[in-house]
Wavefront OBJ file of the C-alpha trace (Angstrom):
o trace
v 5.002 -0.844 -8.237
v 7.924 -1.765 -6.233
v 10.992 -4.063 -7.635
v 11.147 -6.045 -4.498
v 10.785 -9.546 -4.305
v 7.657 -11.316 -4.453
v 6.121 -13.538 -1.682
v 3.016 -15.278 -1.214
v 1.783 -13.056 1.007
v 1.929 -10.490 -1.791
v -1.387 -9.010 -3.216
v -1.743 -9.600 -7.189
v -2.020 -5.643 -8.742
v -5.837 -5.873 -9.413
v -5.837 -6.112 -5.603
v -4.009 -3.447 -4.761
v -5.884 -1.510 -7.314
v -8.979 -2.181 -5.551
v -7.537 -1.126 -1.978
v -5.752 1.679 -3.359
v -9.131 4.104 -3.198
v -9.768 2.618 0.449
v -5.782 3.908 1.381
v -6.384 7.031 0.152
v -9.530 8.111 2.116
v -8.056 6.731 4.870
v -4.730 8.489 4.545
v -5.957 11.563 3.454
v -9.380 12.413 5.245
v -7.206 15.789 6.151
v -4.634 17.504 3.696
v -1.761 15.762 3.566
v 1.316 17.331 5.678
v 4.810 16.703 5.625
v 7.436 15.414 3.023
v 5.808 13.301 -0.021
v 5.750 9.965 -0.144
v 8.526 7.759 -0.475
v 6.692 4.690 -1.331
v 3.837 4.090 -3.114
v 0.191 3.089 -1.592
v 0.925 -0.841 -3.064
v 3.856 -0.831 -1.422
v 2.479 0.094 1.979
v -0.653 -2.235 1.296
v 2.119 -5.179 1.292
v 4.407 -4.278 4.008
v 0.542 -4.265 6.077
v -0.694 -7.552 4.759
v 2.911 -9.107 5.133
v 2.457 -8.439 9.050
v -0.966 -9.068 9.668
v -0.026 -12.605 7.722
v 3.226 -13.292 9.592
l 1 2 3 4 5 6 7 8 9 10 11 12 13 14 15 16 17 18 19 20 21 22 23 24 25 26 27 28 29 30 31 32 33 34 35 36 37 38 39 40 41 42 43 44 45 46 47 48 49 50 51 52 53 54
């Protein structure tokens, strides 16, 4: 989970535990290449909505 601050465009955790297995197919349908990640799948979920809200 990340420590930044929350807005209202935020999903609550039981939502981003229920997207979480959708992220994952999605972001690895091949095997995964490059550096690991830096942030977690939650994190990326809410940078995502945040746009698509904004």
């Amino acid at each position: 989970m990340s420590t930044q601050p929350n807005y209202w465009s935020d999903p609550t955790p039981q939502q981003g535990a229920a997207i979480e297995p959708v992220l994952k197919r999605a972001l690895y349908k091949r095997k995964p290449i490059g550096a690991p990640r830096r942030h977690s799948l939650y994190d990326l979920y809410r940078a995502m909505l945040s746009v698509v809200v904004s």
